[in-house]
C-alpha positions as CSV (number, residue, x, y, z in Angstrom):
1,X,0.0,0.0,0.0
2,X,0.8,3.4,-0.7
3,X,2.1,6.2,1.4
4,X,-0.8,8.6,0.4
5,X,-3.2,6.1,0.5
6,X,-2.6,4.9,4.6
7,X,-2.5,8.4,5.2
8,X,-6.2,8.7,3.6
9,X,-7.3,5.2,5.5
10,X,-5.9,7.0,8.9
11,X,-7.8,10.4,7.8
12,X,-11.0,8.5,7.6
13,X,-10.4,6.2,10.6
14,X,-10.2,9.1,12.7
15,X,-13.0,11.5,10.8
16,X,-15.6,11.6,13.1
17,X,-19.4,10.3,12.4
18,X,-22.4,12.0,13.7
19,X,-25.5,9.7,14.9
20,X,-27.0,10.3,11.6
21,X,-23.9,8.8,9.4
22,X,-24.2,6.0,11.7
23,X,-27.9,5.3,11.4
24,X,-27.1,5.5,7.9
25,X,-24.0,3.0,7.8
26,X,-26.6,0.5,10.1
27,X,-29.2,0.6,8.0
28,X,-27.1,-0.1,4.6
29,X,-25.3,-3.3,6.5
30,X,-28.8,-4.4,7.4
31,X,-30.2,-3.9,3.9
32,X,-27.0,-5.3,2.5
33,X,-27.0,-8.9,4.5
34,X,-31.1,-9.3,4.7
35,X,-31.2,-8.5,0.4
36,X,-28.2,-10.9,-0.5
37,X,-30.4,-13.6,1.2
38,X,-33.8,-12.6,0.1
39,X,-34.0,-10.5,-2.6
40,X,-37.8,-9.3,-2.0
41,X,-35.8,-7.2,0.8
42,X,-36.0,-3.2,-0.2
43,X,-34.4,-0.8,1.2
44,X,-38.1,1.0,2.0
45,X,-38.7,-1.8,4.5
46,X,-35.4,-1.9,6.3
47,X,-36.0,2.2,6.4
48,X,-39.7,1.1,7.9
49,X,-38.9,-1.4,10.3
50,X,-35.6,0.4,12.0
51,X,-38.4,3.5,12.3
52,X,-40.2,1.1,14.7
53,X,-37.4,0.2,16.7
54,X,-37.2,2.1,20.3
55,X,-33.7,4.3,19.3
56,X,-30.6,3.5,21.6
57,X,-29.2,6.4,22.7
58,X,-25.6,4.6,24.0
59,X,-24.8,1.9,21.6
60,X,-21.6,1.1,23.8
61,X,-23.8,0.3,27.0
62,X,-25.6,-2.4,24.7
63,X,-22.0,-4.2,23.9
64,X,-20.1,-4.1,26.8
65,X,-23.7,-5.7,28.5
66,X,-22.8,-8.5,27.0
């Protein structure tokens, strides 16, 4: 690898992501591993059903819980 690409990888690494970016980035995995196994997955009901879900407000309490 490059020397201007690793210093791109570390730039984003440490770019920060608001709540928003991340809701965005959760909802494309979702979409992405539910529609390679069923393909009648859209996007529209991923976007539906993480609507209904009750919002976490500290993702990291959830994962060190465990």
């Amino acid at each position: 690898m490059n020397e201007p690409l690793k210093n791109l990888l570390e730039a984003a690494r440490k770019a920060p992501q608001s709540n928003k970016d991340l809701e965005v980035q959760r909802r494309s995995f979702a979409y992405g591993n539910t529609h390679f196994e069923n393909s009648m997955i859209t996007r529209e009901m991923v976007d539906r059903i993480a609507d209904e879900m009750p919002l976490s407000h500290d993702s990291t309490q959830a994962h060190s819980a465990k």
